[in-house]
BATITOR-401010 format. One line per field, with one value per residue (C-alpha): residue number from 1; x, y, z negated; residue in one letter. Coordinates in Angstrom, 2 decimals. Each point is the difference from the previous one (the first is absolute). Layout:
# BATITOR-401010
pos = [NUM, ...]
u = [X, ...]
v = [Y, ...]
w = [Z, ...]
code = [a, ...]
This chain:
# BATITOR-401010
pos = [1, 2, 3, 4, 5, 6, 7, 8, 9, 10, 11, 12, 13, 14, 15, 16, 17, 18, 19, 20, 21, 22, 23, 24, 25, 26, 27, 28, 29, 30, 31, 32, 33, 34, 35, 36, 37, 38, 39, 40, 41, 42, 43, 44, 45, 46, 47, 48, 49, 50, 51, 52, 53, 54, 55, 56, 57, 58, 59, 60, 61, 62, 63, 64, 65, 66, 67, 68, 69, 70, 71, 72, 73, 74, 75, 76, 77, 78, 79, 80, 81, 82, 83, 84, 85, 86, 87, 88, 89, 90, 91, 92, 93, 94, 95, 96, 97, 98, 99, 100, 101, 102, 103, 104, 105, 106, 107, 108, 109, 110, 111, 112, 113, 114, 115, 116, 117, 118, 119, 120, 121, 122, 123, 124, 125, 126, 127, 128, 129, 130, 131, 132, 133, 134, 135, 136, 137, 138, 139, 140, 141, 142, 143, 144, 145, 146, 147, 148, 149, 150, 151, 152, 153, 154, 155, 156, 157, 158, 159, 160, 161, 162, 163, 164, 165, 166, 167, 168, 169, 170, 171, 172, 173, 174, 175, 176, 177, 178, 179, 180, 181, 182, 183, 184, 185, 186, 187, 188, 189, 190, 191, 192, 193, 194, 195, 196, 197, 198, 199, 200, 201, 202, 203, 204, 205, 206, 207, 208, 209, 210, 211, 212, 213, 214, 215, 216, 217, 218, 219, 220, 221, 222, 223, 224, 225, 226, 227, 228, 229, 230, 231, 232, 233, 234, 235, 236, 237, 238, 239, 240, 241, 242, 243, 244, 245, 246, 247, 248, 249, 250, 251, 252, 253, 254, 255, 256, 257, 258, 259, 260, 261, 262, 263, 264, 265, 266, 267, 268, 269, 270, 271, 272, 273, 274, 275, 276, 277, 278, 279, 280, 281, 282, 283, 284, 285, 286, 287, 288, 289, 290, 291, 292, 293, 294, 295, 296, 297, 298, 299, 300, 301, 302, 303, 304, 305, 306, 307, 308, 309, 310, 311, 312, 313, 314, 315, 316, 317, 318, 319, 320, 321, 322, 323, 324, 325, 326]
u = [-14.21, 3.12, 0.06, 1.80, -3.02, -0.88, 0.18, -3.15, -0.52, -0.31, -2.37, -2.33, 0.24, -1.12, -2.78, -0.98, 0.44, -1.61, -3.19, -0.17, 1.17, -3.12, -2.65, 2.22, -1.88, -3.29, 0.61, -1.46, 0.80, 2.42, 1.94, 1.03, -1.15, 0.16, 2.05, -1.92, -2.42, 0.19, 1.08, -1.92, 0.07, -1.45, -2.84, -3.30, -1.29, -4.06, -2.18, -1.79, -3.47, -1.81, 2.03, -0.70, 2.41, -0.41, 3.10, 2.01, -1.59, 1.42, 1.01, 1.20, -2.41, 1.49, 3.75, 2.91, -1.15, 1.40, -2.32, -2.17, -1.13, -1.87, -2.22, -0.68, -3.66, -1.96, -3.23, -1.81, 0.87, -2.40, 2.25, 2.96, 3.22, 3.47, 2.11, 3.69, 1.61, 2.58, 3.21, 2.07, 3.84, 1.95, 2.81, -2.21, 0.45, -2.21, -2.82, -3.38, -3.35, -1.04, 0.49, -0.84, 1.29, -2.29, -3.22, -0.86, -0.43, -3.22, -1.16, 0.55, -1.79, 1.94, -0.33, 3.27, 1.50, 2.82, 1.92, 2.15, 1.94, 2.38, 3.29, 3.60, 0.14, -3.34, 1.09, 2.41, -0.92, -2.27, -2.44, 0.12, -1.36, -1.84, -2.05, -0.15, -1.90, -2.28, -0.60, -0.94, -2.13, -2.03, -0.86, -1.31, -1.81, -1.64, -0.91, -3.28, -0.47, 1.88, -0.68, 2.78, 1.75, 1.40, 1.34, 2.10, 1.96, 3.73, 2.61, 2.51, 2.55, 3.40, 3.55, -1.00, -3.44, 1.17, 1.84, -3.31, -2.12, 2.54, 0.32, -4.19, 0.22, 2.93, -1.51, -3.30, -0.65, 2.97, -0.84, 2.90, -0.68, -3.63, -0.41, -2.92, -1.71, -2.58, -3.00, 2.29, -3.23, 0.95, 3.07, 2.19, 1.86, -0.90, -0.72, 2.43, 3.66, 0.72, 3.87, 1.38, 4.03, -0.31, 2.49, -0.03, 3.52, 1.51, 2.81, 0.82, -0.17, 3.11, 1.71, -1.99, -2.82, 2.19, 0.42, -0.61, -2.22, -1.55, -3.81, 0.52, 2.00, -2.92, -2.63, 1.60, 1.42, 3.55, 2.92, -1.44, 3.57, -0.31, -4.09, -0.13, -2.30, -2.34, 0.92, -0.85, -3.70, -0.65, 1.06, -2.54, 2.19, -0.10, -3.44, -0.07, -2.18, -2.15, -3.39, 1.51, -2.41, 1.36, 2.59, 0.13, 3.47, 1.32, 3.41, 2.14, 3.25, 1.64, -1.83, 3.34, -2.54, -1.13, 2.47, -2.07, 1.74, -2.66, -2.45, 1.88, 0.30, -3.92, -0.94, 2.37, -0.98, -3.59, 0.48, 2.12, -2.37, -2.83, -1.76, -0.72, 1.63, 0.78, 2.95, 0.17, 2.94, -0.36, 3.30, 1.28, -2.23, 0.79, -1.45, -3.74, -0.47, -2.26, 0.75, -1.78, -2.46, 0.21, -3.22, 1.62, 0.45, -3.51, -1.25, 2.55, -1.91, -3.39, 0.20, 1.32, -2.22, -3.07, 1.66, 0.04, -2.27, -3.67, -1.28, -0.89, 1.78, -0.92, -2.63, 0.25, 2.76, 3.70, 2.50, -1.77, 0.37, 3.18, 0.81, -2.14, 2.55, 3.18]
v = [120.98, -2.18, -1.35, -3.79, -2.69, -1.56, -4.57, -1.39, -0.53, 3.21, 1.09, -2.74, 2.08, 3.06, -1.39, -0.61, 3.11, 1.63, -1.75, 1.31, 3.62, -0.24, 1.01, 1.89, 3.37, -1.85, 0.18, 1.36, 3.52, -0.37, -2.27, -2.27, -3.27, -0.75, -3.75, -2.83, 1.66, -1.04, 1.63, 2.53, -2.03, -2.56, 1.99, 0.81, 3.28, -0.26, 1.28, 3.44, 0.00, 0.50, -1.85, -3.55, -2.19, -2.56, -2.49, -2.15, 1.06, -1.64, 2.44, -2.44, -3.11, -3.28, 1.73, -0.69, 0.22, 3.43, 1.57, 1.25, 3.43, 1.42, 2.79, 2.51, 1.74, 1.85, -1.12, 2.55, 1.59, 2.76, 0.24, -1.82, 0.04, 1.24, -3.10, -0.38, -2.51, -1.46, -1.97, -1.84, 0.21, -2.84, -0.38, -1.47, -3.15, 0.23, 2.51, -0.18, 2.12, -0.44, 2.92, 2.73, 3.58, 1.34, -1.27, 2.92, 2.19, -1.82, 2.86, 2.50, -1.24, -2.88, -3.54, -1.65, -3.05, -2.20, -2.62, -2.63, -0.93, -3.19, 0.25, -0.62, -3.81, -0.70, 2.06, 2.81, 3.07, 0.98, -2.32, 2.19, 3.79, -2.27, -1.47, 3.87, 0.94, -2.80, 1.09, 3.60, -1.27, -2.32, 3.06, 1.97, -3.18, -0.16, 3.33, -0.24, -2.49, 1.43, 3.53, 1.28, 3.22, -2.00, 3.49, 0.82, -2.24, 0.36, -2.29, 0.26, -2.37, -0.04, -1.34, -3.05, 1.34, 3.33, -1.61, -1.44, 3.14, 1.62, -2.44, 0.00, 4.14, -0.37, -2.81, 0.81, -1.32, -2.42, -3.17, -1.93, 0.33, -0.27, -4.16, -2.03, -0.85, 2.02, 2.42, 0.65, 2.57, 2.38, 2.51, -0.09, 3.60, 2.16, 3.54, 0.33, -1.32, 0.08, -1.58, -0.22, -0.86, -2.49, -0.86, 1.13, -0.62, -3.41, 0.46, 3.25, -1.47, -1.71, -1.42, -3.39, 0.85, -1.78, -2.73, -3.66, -0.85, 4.02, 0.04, 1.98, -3.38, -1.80, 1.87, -0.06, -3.12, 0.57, 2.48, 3.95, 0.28, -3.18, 1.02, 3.82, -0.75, -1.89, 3.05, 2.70, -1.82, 0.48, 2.90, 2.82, 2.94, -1.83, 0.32, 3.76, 1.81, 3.66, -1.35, -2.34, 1.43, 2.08, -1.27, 0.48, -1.34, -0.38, -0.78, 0.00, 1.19, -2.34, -3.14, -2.68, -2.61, 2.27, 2.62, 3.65, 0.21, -2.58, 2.67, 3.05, -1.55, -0.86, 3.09, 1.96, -2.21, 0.49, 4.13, -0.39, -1.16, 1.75, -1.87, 1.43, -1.51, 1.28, -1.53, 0.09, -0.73, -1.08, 1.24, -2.26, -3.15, -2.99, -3.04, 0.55, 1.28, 1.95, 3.15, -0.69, -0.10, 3.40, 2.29, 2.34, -3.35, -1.63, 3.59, -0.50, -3.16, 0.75, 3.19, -1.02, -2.63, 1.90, 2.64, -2.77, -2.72, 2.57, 2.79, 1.22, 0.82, -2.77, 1.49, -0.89, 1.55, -0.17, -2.63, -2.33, -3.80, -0.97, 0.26, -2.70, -2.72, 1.68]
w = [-57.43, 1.11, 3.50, -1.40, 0.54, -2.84, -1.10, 1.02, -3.47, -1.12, 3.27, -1.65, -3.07, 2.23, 1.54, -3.79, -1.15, 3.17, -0.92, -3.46, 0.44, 3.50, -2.51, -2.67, 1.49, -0.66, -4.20, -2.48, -0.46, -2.79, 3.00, -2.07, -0.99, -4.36, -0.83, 1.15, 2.28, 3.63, 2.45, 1.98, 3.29, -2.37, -1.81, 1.46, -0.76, -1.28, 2.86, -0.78, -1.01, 3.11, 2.06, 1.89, 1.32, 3.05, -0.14, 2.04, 3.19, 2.93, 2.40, 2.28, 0.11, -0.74, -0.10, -2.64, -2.92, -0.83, 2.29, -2.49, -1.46, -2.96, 0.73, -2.44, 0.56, -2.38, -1.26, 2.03, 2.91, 2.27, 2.76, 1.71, -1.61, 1.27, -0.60, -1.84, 0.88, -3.09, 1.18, -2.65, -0.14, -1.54, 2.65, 2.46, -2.02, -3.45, -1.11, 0.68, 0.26, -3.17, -2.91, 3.25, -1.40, 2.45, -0.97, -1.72, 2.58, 0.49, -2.86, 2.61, 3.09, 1.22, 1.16, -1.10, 1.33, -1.16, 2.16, 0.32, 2.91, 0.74, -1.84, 1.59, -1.10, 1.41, 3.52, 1.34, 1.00, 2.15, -2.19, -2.82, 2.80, 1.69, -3.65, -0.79, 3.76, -0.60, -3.55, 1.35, 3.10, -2.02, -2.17, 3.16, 1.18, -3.80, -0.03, -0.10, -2.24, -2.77, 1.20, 0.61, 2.61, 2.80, 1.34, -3.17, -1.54, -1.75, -1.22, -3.09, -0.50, -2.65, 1.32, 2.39, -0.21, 0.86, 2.66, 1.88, -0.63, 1.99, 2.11, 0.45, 0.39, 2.80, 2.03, 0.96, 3.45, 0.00, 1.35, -0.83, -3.53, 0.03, -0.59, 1.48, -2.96, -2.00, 1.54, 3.71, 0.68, -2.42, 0.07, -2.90, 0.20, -3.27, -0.25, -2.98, -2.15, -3.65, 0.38, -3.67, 0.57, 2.96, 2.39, 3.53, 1.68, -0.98, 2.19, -2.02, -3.64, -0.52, -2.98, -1.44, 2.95, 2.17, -2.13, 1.94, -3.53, -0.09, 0.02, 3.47, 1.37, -1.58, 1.96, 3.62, -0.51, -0.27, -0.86, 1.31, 2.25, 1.80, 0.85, 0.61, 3.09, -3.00, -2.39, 2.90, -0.06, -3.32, -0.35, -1.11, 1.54, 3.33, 0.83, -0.65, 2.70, -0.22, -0.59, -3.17, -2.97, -3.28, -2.26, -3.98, -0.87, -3.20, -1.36, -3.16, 0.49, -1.89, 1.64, -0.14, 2.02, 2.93, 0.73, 0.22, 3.71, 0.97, -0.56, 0.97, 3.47, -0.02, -0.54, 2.07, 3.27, -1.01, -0.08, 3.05, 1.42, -0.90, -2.07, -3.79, -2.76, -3.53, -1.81, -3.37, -1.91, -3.58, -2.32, -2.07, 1.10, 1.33, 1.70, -1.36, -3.72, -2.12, 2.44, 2.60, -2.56, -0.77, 0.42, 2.50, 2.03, -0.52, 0.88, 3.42, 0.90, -0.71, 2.02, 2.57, 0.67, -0.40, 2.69, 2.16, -0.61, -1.15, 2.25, -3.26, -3.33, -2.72, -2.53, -4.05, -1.55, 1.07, 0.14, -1.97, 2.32, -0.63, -3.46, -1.05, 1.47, -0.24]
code = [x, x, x, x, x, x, x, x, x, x, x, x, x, x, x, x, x, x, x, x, x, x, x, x, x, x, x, x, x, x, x, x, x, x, x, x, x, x, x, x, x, x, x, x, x, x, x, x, x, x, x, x, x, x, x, x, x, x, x, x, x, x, x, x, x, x, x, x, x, x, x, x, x, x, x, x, x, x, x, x, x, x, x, x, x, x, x, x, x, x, x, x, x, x, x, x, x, x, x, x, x, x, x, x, x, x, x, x, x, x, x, x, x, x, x, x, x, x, x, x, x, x, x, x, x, x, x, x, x, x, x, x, x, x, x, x, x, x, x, x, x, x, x, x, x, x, x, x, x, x, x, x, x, x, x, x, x, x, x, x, x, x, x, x, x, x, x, x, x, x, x, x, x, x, x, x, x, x, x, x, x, x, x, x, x, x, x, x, x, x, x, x, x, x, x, x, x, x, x, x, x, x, x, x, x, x, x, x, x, x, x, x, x, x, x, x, x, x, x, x, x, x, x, x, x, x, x, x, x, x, x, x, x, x, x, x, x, x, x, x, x, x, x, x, x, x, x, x, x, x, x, x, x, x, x, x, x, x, x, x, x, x, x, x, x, x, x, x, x, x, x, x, x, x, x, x, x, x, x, x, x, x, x, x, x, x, x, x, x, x, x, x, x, x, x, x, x, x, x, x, x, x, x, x, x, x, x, x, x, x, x, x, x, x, x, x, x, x, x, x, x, x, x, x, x, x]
């Protein structure tokens, strides 16, 4: 990737593009969508049989109106449920929580919950960590109304969305960044991080990044060299402490939107550190794409959730949750 900035124009046309390409992991698994279909950011997978869906719940009473998420329960439940937590990419301008790839982990055990948070136009960051804490506190405070784990609960996020579950795994305990809206009695750290190709250094990205129109500028409210005290804030890599919880990263290696350094310098803080991370880097994939798709990556995710998130291995068959919305 160049280091020249780009016209403002053609960061418009980015923040475009970074919308669409969000949810390109999410796909079908042919990863590709036929003439005339819309696009998978636009689609909404059908629920699984078995499944039940509470929508638009507020997490932050009488907030913006993107303070909403869909919870994704199944129709019966024995037990409390470990809880992932789904975080949309799209730039941290577009996307939303509907067409959540990980709803089907609900097959295997899990409560599932998809969110929205305030996007850069409606308010620079920290609105956008501090929608996500609220999102994740609410869900502790709800617990036993929708019966779920309070104790275990993960986050996954793609690009921008991978950006704030890292940001949510790094800054547990972090005042500054907690808000003062939204269930304050609850904590908001999570117990684990599925980071698909976010970015976690602004000040190391470069090229367009630094752009006065790039959706970074956008979400700190101006150019990333003229605010590194702003970029240092929101930066996931910041934060990084011992007691952060495990890290799943994964990356193409031919990502042109996020750089793989982003997440070469995540996880080798997080192992300096001590905290566990696997990094996986995906040949020959870019930003999102049928790849991460792949069953050796599904089988990445689902593991390593259950490892974290059940004191128990999952019972009925293997790998099965995921593939039904992928």
């Amino acid at each position: 990737m160049g280091t020249r900035s780009i016209p403002r124009y053609r960061a418009g046309v980015v923040v475009a593009v970074l919308s669409a390409v969000a949810m390109a992991a999410a796909a079908q698994p042919g990863g590709k969508a036929s003439r005339g279909e819309k696009s998978p950011a636009a689609r909404k997978p059908a629920i699984p049989e078995g499944v039940r869906v509470e929508r638009n719940l507020e997490y932050v009473p009488g907030g913006h109106e993107r303070n909403k998420l869909d919870l994704y329960l199944p129709a019966v439940a024995g037990k409390p449920l470990p809880v992932v937590v789904w975080i949309h990419g799209g730039a941290w301008r577009a996307g939303g929580k509907e067409g959540c790839p990980a709803a089907g982990l609900v097959a295997r055990g899990y409560a599932v919950a998809s969110i929205n948070y305030r996007l850069s136009q409606h308010a620079v960051f920290p609105a956008q960590i501090e929608d996500c804490k609220a999102a994740i506190r609410f869900l502790r405070a709800a617990a036993k109304q929708y019966g779920l784990d309070p104790d275990h609960v993960g986050v996954w996020g793609a690009s921008a969305g991978g950006h704030l579950v890292a940001l949510l795994g790094t800054s547990g305990g972090v005042n500054d960044l907690e808000g003062r809206r939204g269930s304050l009695g609850q904590s908001s750290r999570v117990q684990c991080v599925v980071d698909w190709f976010g970015p976690t250094d602004f000040t190391r990205m470069g090229g367009w990044h630094d752009a006065p129109g790039s959706p970074e500028a956008q979400l700190l409210g101006g150019p990333v060299a003229k605010n590194k005290d702003k970029a240092a804030r929101a930066n996931p890599i910041t934060y990084v402490t011992k007691d952060d919880p495990p890290f799943l990263i994964l990356h193409g290696e031919d990502d042109r939107t996020v750089p793989i350094g982003q997440s070469e310098l995540m996880d080798a803080a997080l192992r300096r550190t001590g905290v566990p991370s696997t990094f996986v880097r995906i040949p020959g994939a870019g930003h999102g794409g049928p790849a991460f798709n792949a069953p050796e990556n599904r089988k990445r995710i689902e593991d390593f959730f259950d490892k974290h998130l059940k004191p128990t291995p999952p019972k009925g068959g293997p790998h099965k949750g995921l593939s039904s919305l992928w």
